[in-house]
N, C-alpha and C positions, 0 to 999 in steps of 0.2 A: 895725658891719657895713656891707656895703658890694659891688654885684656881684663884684667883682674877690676878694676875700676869699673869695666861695663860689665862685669859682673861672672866673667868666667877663669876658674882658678886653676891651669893647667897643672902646678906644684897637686893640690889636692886632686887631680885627676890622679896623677902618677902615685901617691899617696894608697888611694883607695884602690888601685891595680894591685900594687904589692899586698893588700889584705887577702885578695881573690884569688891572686896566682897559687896558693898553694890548695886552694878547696879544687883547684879545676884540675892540678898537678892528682890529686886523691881520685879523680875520675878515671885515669887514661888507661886505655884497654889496647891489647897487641894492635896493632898499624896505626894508633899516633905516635907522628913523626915530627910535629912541632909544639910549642912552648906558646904557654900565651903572653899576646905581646905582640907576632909577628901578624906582620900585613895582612898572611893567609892562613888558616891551620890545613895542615897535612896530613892524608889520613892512606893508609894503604890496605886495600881490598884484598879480603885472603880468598883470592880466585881456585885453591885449591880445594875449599868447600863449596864452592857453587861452582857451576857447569855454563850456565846462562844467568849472569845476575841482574836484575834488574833494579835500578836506585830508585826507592820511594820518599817525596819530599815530602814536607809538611810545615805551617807557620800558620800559627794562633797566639792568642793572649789569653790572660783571663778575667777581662772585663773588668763589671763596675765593683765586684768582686774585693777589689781593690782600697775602694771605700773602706768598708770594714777594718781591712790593713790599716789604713789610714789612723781611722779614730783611736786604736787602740793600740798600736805601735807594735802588734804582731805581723812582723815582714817575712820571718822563713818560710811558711805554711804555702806564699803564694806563690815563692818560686818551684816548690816541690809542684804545688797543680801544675805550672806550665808543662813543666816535662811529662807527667805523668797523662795532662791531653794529649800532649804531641804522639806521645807515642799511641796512644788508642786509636788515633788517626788514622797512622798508618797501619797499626795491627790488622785494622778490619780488611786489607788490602793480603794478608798475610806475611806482613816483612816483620824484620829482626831489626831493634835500631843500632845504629853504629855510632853516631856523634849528633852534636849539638850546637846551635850556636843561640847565643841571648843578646837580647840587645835594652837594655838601661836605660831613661831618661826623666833626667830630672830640670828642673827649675834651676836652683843650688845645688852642688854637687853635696849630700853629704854621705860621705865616706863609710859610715858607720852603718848606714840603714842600706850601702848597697852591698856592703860587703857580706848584711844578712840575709838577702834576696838571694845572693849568687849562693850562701850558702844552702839553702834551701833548694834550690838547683843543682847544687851537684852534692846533695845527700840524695835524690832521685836518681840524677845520674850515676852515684854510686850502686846505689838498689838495684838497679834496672840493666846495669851493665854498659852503659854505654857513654864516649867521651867529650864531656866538656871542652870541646875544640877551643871554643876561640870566642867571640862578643864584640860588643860596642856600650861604652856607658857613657852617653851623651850629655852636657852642662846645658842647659837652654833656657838663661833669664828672661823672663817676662814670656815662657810659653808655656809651664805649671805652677799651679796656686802654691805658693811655701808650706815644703812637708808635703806633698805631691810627686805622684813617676807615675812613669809606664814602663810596663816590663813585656816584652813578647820573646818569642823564639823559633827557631827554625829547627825541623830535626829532619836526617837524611836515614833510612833505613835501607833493608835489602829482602830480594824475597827472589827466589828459583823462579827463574819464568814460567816452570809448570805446575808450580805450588800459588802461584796470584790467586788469591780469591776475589773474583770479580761479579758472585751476584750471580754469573751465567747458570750454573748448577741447580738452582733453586727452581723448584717446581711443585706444582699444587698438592696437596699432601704434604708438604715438610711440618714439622712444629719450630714452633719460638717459645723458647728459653730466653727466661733474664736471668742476667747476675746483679744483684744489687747496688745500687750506690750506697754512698758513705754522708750523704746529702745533698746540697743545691748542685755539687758541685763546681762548674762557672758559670753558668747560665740562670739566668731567670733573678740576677738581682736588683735590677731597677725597678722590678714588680716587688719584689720582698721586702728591699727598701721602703717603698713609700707605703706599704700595710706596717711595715714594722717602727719606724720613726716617725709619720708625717701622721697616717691617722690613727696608730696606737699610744703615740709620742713615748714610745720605749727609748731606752738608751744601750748603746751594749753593753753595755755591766746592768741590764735589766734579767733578773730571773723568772721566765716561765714556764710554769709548773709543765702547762699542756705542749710544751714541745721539748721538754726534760733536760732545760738547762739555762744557761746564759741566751740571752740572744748571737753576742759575738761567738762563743765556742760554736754552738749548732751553724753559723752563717760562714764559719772559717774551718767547717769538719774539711778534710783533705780531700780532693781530686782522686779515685782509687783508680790504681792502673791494674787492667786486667791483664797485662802478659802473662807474669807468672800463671793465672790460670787457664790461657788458652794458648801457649807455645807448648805444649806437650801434643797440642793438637793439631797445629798446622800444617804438619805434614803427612798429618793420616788423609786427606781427600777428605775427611767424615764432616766438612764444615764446608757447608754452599753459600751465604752468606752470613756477614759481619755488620752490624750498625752500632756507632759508637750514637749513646743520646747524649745530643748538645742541643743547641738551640732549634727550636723546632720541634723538640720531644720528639716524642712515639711516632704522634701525625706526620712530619714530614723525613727525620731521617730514616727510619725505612723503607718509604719507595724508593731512595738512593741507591738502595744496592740490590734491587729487585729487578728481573729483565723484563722484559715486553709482555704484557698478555697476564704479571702476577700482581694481584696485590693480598693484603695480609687480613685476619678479622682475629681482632683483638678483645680476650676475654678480658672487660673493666674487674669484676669478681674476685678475678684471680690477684689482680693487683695487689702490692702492698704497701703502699704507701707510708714513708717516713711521717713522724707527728707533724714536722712542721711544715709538709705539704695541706695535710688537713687543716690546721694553724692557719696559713694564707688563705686558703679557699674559702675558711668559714669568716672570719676576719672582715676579709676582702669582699667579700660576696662574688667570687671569681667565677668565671662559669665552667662547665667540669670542661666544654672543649678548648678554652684558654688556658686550663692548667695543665693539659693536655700538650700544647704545643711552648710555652712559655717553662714548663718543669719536667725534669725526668720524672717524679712519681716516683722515685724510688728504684729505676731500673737503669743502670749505668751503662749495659750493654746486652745487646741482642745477641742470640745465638740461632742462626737458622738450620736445620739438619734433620735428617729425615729419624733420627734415631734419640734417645738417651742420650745427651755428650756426657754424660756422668761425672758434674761437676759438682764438688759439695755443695754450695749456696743454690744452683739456679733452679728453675723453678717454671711451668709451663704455663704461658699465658696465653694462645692462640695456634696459629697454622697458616700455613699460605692458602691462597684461594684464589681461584681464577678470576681477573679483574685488571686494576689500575690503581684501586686505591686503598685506603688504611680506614677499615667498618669497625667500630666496638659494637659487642653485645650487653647486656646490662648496663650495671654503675657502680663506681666508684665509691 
């Protein structure tokens, strides 16, 4: 007997390292100081741009999501979403990301389909500016179905302890601004799932007309990361709260970053809703406040502020109001 016998192939670990090492080498931003491979990545804080810096963490995945990957053998797409949640995460907090780590696991190691995951990861990491430290791609026989993983990640950002957006600023009278999503995003696919394969019996390479495409392309649109549009503004003050929409939608991540005494009324009206939200809803017979809490609807990120943030896409859908909780007016 022998590892490889019970089913784990160190050779093809090291294998599949050397395809990644140079996509995460394409990442590195001033203060990485180590190479992946090593036990730890190093990373060094340019203390001469912040004054007071404060480390912002963050670890998610992206769900059943995955699936879709699965059937159709598109793997880059899901490492780009990882990163580009992580960082919305911590953006709503106000930080900048600095580095990243990922962490891999399969059934079988195969070499080929991790080395396009990681690639997708640090074509993010590229975009986005920040470094591919370091990961874990774990072999684990008999604990995913063949041609199965899980992919998650960890992101450490930064943000001036007098630039934190923590929610406190916001008060009755603000408006809320969305910016759009690009679709499901990671959220809401085991509902989407079982309206789109179990009781429509589509396949993904199914084309529908009323959601303007494939099912796989619309169910694997990318994770949008809104830095690029809201670091121009993090450090004007002019932003009181941030909500990234994940799971929970509208309903619940925005009391998240609301302080005591606010909650929000949300114009349905104004909504705009991607095809393939209306798609599940009609489909599904889903009721409008399950799609509500189960989908973005189209809105990937809140902006709360008392003014115009003057951003191309977004778009006004309510106002803060004296309360506790998240009111809609009309419908959807």
């Amino acid at each position: 007997m022998d590892y490889r016998s019970a089913g784990v192939d160190i050779d093809a670990a090291t294998k599949a390292l050397g395809k990644v090492r140079e996509e995460a080498r394409s990442t590195y931003q001033p203060g990485t100081l180590s190479d992946i491979g090593s036990f730890g990545g190093l990373f060094r804080l340019d203390t001469d741009r912040y004054k007071r810096p404060v480390l912002v963490a963050s670890t998610d995945g992206v769900g059943t999501k995955l699936k879709i990957a699965f059937a159709t053998g598109r793997h880059q797409g899901v490492g780009y979403d990882l990163v580009s949640h992580c960082i919305n995460d911590i953006l709503v907090q106000g930080a900048r990301p600095l580095f990243f780590l990922d962490y891999l696991a399969m059934g079988k190691l195969d070499g080929d389909v991790a080395a396009t995951v990681v690639a997708g990861i640090a074509e993010a990491c590229r975009e986005f500016k920040l470094s591919l430290l370091g990961g874990e791609t774990a072999e684990m026989p008999g604990f995913y179905t063949s041609g199965e993983y899980d992919v998650a990640g960890t992101i450490i950002g930064v943000v001036e302890e007098d630039r934190i957006i923590d929610g406190s600023a916001a008060k009755p009278g603000d408006r809320l601004w969305a910016l759009p999503s690009w679709g499901l995003h990671t959220n809401g696919y085991s509902l989407a799932r079982k309206i789109f394969f179990e009781q429509e019996g589509l396949e993904p390479t199914s084309h529908v007309d009323a959601i303007g495409g494939t099912v796989a392309d619309i169910l694997l649109a990318r994770h949008r990361c809104y830095l690029p549009d809201l670091e121009p503004l993090l450090d004007s003050g002019s932003i009181h709260a941030l909500a990234h929409i994940t799971g929970g939608g509208l309903t619940d991540n925005i009391p998240r970053v609301l302080p005591a005494g606010c909650g929000v009324r949300v114009d349905l009206g104004a909504l705009r809703p991607l095809p393939v939200f209306r798609y599940l809803m009609d489909k599904g017979n889903v009721a409008e406040a399950e799609m509500l809490r189960a989908f973005n609807m189209g809105v990937g990120m809140v902006v709360i502020l008392k003014d115009d943030p003057e951003l191309d896409d977004a778009w006004e859908i309510g106002e803060v109001v004296a309360g506790s909780d998240v009111t809609y007016e009309g419908s959807l």
